[in-house]
C-alpha positions in Angstrom: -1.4 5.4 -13.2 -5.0 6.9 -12.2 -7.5 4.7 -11.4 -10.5 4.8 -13.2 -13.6 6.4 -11.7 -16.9 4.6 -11.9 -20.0 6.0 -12.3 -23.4 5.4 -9.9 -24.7 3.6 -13.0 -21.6 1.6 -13.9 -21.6 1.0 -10.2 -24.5 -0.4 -9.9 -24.9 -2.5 -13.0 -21.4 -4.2 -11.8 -23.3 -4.8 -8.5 -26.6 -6.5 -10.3 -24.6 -8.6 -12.9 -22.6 -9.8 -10.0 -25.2 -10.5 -7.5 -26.6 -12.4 -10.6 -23.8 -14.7 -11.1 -23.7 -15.4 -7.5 -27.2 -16.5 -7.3 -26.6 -18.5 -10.5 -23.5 -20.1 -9.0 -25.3 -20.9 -5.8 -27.9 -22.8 -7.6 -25.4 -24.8 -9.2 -23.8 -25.9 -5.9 -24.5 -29.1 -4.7 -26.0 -29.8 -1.5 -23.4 -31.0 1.2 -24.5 -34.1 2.8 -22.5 -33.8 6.0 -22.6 -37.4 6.5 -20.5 -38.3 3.1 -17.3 -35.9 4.3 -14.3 -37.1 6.2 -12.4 -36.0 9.0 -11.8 -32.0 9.9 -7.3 -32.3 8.0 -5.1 -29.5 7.6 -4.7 -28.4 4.2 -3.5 -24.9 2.1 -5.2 -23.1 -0.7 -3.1 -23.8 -3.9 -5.6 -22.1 -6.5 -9.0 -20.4 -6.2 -11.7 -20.6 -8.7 -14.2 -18.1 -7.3 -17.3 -20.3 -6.0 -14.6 -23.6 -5.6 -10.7 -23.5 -4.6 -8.2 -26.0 -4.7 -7.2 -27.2 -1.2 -4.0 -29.4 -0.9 -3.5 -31.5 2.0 -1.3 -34.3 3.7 -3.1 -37.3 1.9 -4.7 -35.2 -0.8 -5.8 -32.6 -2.8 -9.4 -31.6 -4.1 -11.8 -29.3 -5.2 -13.7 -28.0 -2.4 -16.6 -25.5 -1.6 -16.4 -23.2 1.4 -19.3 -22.4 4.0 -20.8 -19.2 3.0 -19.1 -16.7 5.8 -16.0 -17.8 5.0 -13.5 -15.4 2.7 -10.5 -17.4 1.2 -7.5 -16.5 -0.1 -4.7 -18.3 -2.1 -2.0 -19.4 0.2 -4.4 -19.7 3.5 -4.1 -22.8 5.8 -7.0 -24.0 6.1 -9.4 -27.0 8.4 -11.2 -28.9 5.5 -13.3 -32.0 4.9 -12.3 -34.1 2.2 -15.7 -35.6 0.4 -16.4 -38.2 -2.4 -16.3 -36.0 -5.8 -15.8 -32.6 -3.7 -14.7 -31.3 -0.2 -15.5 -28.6 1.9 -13.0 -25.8 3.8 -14.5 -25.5 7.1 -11.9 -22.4 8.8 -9.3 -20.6 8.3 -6.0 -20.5 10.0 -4.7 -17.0 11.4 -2.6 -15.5 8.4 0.8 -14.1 8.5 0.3 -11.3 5.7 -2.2 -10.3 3.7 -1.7 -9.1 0.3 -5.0 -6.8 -0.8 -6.3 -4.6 -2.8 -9.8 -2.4 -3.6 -12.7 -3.8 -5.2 -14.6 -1.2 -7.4 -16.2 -0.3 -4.1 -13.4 0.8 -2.6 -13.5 -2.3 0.0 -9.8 -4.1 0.5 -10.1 -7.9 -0.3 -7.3 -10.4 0.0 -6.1 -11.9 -3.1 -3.0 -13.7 -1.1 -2.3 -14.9 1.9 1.0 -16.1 4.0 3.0 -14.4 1.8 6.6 -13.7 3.4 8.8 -12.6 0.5 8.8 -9.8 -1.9 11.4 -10.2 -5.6 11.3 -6.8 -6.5 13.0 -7.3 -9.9 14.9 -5.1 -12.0 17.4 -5.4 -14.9 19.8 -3.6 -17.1 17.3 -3.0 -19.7 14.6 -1.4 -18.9 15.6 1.0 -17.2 16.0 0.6 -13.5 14.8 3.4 -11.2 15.0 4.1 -7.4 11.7 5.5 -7.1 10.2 2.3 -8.7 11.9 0.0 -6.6 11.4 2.8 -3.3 7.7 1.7 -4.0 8.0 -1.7 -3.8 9.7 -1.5 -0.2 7.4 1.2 1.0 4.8 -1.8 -0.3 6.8 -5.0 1.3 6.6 -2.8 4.5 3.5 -1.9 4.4 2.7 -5.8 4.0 5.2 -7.0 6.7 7.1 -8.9 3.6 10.8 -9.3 3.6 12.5 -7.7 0.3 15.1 -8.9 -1.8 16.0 -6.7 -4.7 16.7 -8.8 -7.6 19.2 -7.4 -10.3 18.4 -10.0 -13.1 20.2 -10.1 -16.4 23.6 -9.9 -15.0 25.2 -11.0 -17.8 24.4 -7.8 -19.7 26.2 -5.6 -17.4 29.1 -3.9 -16.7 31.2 -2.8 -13.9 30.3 0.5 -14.2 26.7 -0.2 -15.2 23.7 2.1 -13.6 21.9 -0.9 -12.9 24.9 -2.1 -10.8 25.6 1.2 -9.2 21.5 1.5 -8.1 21.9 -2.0 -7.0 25.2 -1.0 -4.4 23.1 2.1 -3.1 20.3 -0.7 -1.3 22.8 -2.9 -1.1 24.5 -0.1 1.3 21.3 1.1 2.7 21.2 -2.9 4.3 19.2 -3.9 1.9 18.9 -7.7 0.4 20.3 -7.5 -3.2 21.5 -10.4 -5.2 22.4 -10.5 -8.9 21.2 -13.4 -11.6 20.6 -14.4 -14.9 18.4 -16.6 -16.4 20.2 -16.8 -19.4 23.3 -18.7 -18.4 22.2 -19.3 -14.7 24.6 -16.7 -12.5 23.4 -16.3 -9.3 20.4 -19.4 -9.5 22.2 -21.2 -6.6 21.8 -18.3 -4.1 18.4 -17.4 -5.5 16.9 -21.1 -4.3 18.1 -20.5 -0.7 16.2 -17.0 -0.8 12.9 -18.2 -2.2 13.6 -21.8 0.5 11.0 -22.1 2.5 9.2 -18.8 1.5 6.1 -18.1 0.0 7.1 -15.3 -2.6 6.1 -13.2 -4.9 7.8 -11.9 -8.1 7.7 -7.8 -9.0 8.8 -5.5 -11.2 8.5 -3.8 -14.8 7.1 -5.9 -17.5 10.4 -7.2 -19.5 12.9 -7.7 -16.3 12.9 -11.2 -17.0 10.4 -12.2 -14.0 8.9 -14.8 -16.3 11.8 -16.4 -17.3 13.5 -16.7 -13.6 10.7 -18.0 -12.5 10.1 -21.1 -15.6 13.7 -21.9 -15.1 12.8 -22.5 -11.2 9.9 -24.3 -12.2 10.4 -26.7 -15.4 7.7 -29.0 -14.9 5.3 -26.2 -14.5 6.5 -23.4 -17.3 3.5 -24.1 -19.7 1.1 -23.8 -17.3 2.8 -20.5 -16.0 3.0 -19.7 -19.5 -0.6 -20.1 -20.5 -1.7 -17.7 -17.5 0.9 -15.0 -18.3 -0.5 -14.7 -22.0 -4.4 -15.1 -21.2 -3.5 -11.9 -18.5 -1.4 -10.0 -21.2 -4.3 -10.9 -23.6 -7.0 -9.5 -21.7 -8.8 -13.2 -21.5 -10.6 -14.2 -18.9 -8.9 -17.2 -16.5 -10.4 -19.6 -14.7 -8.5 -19.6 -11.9 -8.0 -16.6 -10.0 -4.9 -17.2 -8.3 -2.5 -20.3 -7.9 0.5 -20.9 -5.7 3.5 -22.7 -7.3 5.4 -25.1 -5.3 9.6 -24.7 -5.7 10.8 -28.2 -6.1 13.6 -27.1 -3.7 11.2 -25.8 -1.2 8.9 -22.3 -0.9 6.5 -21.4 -3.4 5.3 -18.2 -5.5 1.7 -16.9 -5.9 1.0 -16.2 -9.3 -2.3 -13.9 -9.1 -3.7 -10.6 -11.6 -4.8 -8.8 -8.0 -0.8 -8.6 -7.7 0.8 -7.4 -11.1 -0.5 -3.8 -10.2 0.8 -4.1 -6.6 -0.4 -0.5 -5.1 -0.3 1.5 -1.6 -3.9 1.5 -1.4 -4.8 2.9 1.9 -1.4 3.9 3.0 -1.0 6.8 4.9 2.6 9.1 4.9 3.6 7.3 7.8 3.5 4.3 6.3 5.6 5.8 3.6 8.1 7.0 6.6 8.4 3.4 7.8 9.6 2.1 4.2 12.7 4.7 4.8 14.2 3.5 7.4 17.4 5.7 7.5 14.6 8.8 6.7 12.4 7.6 9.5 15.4 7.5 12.2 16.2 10.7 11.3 12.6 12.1 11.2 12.4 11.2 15.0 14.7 14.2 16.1 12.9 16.8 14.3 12.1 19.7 16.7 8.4 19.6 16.1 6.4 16.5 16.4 4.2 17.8 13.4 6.9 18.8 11.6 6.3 18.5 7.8 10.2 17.9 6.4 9.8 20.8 4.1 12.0 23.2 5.4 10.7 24.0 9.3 12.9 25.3 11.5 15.1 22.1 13.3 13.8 19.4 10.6 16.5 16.3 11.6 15.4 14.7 7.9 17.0 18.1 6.2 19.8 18.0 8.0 20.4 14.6 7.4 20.3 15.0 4.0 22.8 18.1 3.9 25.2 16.2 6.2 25.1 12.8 4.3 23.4 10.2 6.5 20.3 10.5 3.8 20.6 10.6 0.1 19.0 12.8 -1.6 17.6 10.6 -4.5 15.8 8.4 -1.8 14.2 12.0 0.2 13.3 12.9 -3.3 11.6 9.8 -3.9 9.9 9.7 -0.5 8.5 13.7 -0.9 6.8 12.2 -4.9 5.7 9.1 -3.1 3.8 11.0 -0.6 2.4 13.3 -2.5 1.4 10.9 -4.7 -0.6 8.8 -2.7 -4.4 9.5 -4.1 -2.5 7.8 -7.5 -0.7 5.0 -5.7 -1.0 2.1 -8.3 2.0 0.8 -9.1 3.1 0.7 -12.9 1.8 -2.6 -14.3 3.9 -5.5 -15.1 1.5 -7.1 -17.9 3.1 -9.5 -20.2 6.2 -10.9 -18.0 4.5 -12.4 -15.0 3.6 -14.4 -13.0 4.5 -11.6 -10.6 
């Protein structure tokens, strides 16, 4: 999906309305008498509402406003100062990940943070394919997210089904691969102890079933989910930029739009190389140290495909994914989120 080219004008009316809101937001703000806050507490960004976020922590949670050099993300740990109507997030703690994408400028901005785990979802219908799903791991990769490819809708599918037969090639490749169903609740069990303890995020083609997996994980909190997924399939505007969902069993998901069209922005090819593992091993016995895998003399990759220890689907998918890369936004997923 191209991305849509701006012109100076456009550009620069974005930049004026936007420097207008700011200014109108800051003159809303109340002045912080540092006398009326608390203690410096630990706490994590559970939603953010542009000029406020929603800070959770050990005895509390409440609005705050953050100091002006300060860019927050949902998910960051944070230092914050709990006050009488509002608080105010003071630092923020080293991240794990980052999860970001361009503004219209072309500058990366986080829209999560401390994410560790990527649900790249599929089912039996749509479609499932490799190259898809060969973009999301090239993504968890290029995020330092572990990857569990989720075949959802098991109950649909047969022995001999492609979805099960794509599903055994990662599974083979060393992947993480687990089947479920939301429907009658196959595979729910083993799909708690993955998302345990994680912060995750749900991926994949709008109508896989992310939406339902992920009210049926989280009954007290489906409406709400609900309600976000339609005003962000409806074009509406939302409140709150991004949330974080807490798992009753333990772990959470970020719900957020910057993620349904999760992209490769800025990757390079060999980022692509490191989301192929069994490509990249092989790419490290080429003759040449520039070598381009397109037929050079003493290419390893080549001869690993000829000789077995690379499939060809997944060199295929890694030649279209790096020669794709000026167009690197993955499908969207509007309409069956929160992804």
């Amino acid at each position: 999906m191209a991305k849509r080219r701006l012109s100076q004008q456009q550009r620069r009316r974005i930049a004026e309305q936007r420097a207008r809101k700011k200014e109108a937001a800051a003159a809303e703000l109340p002045a912080i008498n540092d006398s009326e806050l608390g203690e410096l507490c630990p706490g994590r960004i559970k939603a953010h509402f542009g000029t406020q976020v929603q800070v959770e922590g050990d005895q509390q949670s409440q609005r705050c406003h953050f100091r002006a050099n300060l860019s927050l993300a949902t998910g960051d740990r944070v230092q914050w100062r709990p006050g009488p109507e509002t608080g105010v997030v003071e630092l923020i703690e080293p991240r794990v990940s980052e999860i970001q994408r361009p503004d219209i400028y072309g500058k990366m901005r986080t829209v999560a943070a401390n994410v560790t785990r990527l649900m790249i979802t599929v089912a039996a219908e749509p479609e499932a394919h490799g190259n898809l799903i060969d973009r999301y791991l090239v993504a968890a990769s290029l995020h330092a997210l572990e990857p569990t490819i989720l075949l959802n809708k098991a109950e649909l599918l047969d022995d001999d089904s492609p979805a099960r037969t794509l599903l055994t090639r990662y599974q083979q490749l060393g992947y993480d691969t687990l089947e479920v169903s939301a429907h009658n609740g196959q595979g729910l069990d083993a799909l708690r102890e993955r998302l345990k303890d994680e912060i995750s995020i749900f991926v994949g083609q709008s109508g896989v079933g992310k939406s339902s997996l992920v009210k049926t994980l989280l009954p007290e909190e489906a409406i709400r989910i609900g309600e976000l997924s339609d005003a962000a399939a409806k074009g509406r505007h939302t409140t709150t930029h991004s949330e974080l969902f807490d798992f009753p069993f333990g772990g959470a998901c970020v719900d957020s739009p910057g993620i349904r069209e999760f992209g490769l922005w800025h990757a390079s090819e060999d980022d692509v190389l490191r989301g192929f593992p069994e490509i990249e091993r092989a790419a490290g016995h080429c003759r040449f140290r520039d070598c381009r895998h397109q037929g050079e003399p003493g290419c390893a990759i080549i001869a690993a495909v000829d000789n077995g220890d690379v499939l060809p689907e997944r060199f295929a998918s890694y030649e279209q994914i790096c020669a794709q890369l000026d167009d690197v936004t993955i499908q969207p997923t509007h309409g069956d989120t929160p992804s």
